[in-house]
Backbone atoms as SQL, in Angstrom:
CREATE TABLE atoms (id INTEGER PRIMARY KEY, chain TEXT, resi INTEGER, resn TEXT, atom TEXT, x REAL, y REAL, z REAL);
INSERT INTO atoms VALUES
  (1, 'A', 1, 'UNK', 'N', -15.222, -2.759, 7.648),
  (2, 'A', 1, 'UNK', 'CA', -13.993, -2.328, 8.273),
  (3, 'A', 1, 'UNK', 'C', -14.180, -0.880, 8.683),
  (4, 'A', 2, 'UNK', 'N', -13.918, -0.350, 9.764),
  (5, 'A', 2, 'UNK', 'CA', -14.294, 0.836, 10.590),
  (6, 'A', 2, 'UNK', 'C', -13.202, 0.928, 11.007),
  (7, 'A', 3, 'UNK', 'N', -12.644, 2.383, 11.211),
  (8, 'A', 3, 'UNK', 'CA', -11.136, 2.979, 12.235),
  (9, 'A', 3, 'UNK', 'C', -11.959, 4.128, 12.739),
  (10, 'A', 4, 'UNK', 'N', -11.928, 4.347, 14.421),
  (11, 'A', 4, 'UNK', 'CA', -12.563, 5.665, 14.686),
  (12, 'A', 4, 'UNK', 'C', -11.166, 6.064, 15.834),
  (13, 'A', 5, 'UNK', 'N', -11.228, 7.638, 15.791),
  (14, 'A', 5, 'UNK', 'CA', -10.643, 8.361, 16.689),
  (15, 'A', 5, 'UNK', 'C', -11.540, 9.340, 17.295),
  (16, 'A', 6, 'UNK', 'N', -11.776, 9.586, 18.614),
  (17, 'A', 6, 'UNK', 'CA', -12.514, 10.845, 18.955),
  (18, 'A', 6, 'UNK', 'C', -13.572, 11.104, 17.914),
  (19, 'A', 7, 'UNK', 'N', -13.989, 12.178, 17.547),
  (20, 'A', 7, 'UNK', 'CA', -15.100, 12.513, 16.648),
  (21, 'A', 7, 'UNK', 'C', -15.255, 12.127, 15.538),
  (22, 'A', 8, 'UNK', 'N', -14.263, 11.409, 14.659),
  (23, 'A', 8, 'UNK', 'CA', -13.621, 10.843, 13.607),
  (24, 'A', 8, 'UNK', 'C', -14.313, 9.273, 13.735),
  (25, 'A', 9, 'UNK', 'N', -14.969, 8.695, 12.095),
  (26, 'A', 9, 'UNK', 'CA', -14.882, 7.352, 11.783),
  (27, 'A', 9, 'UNK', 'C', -14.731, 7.399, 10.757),
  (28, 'A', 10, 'UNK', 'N', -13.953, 6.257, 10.336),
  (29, 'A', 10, 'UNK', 'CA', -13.689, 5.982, 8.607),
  (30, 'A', 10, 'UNK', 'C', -14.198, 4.659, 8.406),
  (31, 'A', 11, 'UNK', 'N', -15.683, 4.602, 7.883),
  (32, 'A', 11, 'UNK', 'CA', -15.462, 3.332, 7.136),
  (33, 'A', 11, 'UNK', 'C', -15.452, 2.261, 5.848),
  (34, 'A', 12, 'UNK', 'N', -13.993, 1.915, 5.780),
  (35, 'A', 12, 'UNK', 'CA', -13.969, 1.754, 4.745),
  (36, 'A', 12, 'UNK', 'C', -14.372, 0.226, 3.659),
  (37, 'A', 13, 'UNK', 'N', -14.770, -0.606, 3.985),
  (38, 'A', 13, 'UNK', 'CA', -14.613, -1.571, 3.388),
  (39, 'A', 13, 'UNK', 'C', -15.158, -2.760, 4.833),
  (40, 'A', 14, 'UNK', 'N', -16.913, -3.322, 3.707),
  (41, 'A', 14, 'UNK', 'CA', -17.568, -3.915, 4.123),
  (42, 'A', 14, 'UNK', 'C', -17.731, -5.588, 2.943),
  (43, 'A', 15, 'UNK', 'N', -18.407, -6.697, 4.379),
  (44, 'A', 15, 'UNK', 'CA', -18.428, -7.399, 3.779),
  (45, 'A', 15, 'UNK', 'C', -19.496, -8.707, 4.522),
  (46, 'A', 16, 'UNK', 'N', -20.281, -9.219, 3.933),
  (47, 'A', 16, 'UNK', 'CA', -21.212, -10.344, 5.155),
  (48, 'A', 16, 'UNK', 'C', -20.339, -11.099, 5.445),
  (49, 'A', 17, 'UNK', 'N', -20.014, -11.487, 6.692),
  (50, 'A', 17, 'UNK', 'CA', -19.456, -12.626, 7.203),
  (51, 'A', 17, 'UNK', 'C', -20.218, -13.959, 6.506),
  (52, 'A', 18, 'UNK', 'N', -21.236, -13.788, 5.594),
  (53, 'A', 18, 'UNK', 'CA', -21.700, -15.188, 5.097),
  (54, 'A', 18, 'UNK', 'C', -21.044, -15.398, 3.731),
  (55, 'A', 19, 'UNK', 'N', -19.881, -14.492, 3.432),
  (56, 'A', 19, 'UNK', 'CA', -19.632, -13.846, 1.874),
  (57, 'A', 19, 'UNK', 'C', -18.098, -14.729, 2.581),
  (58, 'A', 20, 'UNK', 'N', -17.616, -14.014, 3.457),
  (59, 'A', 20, 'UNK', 'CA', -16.224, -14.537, 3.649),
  (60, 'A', 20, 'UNK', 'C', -15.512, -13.837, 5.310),
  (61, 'A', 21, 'UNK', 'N', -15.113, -14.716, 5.821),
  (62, 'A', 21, 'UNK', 'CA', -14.444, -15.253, 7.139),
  (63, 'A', 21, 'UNK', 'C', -14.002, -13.490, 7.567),
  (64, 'A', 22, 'UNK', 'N', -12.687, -13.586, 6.862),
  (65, 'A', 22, 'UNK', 'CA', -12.001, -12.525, 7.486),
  (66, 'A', 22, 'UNK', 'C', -11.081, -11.789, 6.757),
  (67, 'A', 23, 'UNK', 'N', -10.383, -10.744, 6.735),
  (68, 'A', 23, 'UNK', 'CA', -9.645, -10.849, 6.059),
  (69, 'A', 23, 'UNK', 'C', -7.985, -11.097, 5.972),
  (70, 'A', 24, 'UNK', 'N', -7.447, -10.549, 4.127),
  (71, 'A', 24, 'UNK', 'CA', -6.214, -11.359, 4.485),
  (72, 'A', 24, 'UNK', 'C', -5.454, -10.892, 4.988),
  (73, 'A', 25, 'UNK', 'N', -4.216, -11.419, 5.485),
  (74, 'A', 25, 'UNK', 'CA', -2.878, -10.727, 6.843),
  (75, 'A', 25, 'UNK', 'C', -2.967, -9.465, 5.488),
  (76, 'A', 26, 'UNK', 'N', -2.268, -9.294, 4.090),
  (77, 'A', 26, 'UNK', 'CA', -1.920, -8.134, 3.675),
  (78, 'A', 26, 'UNK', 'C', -3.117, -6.909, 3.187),
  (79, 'A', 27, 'UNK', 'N', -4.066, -7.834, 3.118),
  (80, 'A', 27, 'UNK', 'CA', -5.368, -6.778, 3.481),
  (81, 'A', 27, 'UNK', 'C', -4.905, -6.000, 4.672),
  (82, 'A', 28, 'UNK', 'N', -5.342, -6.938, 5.953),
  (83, 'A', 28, 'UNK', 'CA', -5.576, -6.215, 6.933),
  (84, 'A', 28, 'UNK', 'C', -4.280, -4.797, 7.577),
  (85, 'A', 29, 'UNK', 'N', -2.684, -5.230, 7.046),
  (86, 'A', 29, 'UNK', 'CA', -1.588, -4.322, 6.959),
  (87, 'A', 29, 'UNK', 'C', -2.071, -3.557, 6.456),
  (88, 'A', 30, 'UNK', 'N', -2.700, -2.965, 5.147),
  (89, 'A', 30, 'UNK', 'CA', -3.001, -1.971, 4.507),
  (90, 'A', 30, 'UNK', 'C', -4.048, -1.227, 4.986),
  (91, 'A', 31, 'UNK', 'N', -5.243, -1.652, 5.467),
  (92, 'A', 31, 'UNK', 'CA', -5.699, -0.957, 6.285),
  (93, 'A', 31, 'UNK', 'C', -5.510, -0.637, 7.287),
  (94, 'A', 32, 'UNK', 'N', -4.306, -0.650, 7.743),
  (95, 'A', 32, 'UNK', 'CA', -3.810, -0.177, 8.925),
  (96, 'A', 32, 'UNK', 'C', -3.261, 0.554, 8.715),
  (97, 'A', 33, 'UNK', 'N', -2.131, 0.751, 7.372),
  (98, 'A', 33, 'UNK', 'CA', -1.248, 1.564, 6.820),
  (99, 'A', 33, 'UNK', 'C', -2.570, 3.488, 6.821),
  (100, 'A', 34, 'UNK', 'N', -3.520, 2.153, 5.722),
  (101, 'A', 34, 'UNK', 'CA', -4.530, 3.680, 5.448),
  (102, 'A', 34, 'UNK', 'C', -5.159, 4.085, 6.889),
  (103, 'A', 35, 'UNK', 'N', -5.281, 3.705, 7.778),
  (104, 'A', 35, 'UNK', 'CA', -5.814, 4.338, 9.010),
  (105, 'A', 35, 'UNK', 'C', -4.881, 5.456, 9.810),
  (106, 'A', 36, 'UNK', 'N', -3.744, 4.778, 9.652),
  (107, 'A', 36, 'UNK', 'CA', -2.691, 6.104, 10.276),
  (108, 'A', 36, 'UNK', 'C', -2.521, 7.148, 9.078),
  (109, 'A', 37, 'UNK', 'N', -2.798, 6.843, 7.578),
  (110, 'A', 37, 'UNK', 'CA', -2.956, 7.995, 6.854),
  (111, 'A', 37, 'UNK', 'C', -4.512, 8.882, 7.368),
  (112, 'A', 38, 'UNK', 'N', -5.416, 8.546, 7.518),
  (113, 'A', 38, 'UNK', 'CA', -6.461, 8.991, 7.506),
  (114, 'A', 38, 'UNK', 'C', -6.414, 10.003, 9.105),
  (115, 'A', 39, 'UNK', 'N', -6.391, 9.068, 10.145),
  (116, 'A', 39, 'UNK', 'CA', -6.190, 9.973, 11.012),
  (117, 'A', 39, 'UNK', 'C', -5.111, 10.244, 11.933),
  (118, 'A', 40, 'UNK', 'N', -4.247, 10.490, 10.754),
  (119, 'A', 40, 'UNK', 'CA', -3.197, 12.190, 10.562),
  (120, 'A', 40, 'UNK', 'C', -3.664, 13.049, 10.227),
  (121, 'A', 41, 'UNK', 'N', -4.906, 13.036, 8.943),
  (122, 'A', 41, 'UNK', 'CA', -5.202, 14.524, 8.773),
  (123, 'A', 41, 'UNK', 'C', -5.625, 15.407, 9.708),
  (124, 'A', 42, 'UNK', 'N', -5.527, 16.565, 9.338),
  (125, 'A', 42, 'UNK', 'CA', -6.244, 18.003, 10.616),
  (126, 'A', 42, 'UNK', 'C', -7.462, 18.055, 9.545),
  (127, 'A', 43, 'UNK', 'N', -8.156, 19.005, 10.089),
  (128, 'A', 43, 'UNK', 'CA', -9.362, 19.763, 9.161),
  (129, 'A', 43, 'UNK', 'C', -9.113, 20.001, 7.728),
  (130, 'A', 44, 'UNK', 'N', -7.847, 20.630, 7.705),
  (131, 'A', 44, 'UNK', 'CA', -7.817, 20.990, 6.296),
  (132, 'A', 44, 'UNK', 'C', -7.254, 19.508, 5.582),
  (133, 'A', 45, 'UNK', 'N', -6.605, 19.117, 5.885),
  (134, 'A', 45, 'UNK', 'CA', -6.434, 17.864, 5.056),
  (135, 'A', 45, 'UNK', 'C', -7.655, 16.826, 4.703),
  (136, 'A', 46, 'UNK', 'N', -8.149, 16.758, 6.151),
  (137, 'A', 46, 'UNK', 'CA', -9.816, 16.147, 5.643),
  (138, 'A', 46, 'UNK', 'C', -10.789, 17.018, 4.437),
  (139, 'A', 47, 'UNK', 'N', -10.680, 18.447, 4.275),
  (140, 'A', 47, 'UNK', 'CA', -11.415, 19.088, 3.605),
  (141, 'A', 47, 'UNK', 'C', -10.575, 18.683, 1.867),
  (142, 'A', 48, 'UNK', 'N', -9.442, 18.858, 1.772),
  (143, 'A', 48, 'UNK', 'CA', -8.735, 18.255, 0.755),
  (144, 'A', 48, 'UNK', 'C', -9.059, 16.850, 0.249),
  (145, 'A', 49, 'UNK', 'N', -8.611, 16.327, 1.048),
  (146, 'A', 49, 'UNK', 'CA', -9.572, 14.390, 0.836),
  (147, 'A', 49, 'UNK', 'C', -11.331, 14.711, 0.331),
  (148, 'A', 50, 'UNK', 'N', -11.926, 15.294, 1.330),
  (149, 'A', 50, 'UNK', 'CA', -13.104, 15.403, 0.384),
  (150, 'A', 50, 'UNK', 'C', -13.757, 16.253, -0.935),
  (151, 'A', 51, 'UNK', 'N', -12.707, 16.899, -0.770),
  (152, 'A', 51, 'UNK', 'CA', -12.608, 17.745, -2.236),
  (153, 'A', 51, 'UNK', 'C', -12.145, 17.019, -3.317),
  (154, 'A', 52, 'UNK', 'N', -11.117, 16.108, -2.973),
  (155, 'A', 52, 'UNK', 'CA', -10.487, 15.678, -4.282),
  (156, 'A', 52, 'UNK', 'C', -11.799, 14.140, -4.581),
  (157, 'A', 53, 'UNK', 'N', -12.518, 13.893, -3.402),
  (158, 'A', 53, 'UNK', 'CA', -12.880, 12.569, -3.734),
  (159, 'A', 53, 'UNK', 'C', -13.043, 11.461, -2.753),
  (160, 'A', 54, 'UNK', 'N', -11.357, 11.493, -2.180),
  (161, 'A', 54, 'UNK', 'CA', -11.214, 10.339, -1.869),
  (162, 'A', 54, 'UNK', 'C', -12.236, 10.077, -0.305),
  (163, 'A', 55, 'UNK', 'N', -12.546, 10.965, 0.014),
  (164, 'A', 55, 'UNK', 'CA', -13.258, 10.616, 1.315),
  (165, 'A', 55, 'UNK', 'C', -14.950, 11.383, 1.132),
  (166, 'A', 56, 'UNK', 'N', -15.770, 10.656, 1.556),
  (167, 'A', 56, 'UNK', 'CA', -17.196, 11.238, 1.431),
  (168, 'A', 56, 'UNK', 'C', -17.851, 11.538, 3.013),
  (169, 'A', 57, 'UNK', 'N', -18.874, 12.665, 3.190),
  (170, 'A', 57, 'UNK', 'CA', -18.888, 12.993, 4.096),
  (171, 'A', 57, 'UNK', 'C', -20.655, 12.278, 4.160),
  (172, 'A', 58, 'UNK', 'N', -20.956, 11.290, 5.585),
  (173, 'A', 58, 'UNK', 'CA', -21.749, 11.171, 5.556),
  (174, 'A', 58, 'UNK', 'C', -22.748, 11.633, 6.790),
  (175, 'A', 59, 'UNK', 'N', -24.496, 12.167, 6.714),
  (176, 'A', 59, 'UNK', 'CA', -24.821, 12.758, 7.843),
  (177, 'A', 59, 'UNK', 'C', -26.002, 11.553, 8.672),
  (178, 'A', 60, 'UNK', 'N', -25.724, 11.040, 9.479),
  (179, 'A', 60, 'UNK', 'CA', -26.776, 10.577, 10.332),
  (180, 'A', 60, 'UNK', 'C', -27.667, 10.943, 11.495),
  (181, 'A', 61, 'UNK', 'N', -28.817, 10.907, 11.367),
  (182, 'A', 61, 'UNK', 'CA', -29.496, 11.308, 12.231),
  (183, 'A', 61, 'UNK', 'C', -29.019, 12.409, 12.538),
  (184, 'A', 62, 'UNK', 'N', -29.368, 13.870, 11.068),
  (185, 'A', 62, 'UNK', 'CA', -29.330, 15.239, 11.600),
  (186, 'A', 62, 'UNK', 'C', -27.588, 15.362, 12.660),
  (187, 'A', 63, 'UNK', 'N', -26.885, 14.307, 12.256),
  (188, 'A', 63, 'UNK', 'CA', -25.605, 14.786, 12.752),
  (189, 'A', 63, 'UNK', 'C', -24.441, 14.776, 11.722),
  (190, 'A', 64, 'UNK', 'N', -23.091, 15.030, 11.538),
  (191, 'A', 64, 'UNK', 'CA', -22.557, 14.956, 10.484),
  (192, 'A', 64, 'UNK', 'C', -21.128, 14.361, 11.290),
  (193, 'A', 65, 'UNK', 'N', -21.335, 12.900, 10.088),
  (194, 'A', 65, 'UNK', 'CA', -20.466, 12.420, 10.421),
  (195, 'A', 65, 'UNK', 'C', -19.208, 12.024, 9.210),
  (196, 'A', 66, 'UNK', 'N', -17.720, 12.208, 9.756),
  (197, 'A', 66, 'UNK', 'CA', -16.127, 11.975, 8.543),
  (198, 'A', 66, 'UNK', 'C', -16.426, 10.810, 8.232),
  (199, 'A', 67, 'UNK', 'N', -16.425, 10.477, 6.979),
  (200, 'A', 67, 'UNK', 'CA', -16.223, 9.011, 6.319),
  (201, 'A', 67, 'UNK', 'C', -15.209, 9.355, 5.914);
């Protein structure tokens, strides 16, 4: 499960399609809920999220990318 805005991706929650189909209607509400939480933050709120934890920052290919 991936949400991107502009320079921004969050992703949160993976799974093989050989594991299971799709997910459920109140799964998928909640990650929707958490996507408009996520990108609402500005800078400093992202720096807060990764301070406290809840978000990890990952770098690919010598670039740095918001999880």
């Amino acid at each position: 499960m991936l949400f991107r805005r502009g320079g921004l991706a969050f992703f949160v929650y993976g799974f093989a399609k050989s594991d299971r189909e799709n997910l459920r209607r109140n799964e998928l509400e909640t990650f929707r809920l958490l996507a408009d939480e996520y990108l609402a933050l500005d800078a400093r709120g992202l720096a807060v999220a990764q301070a406290a934890g809840a978000i990890v920052e990952v770098e690919c290919d010598d670039e740095t990318i918001q999880e």
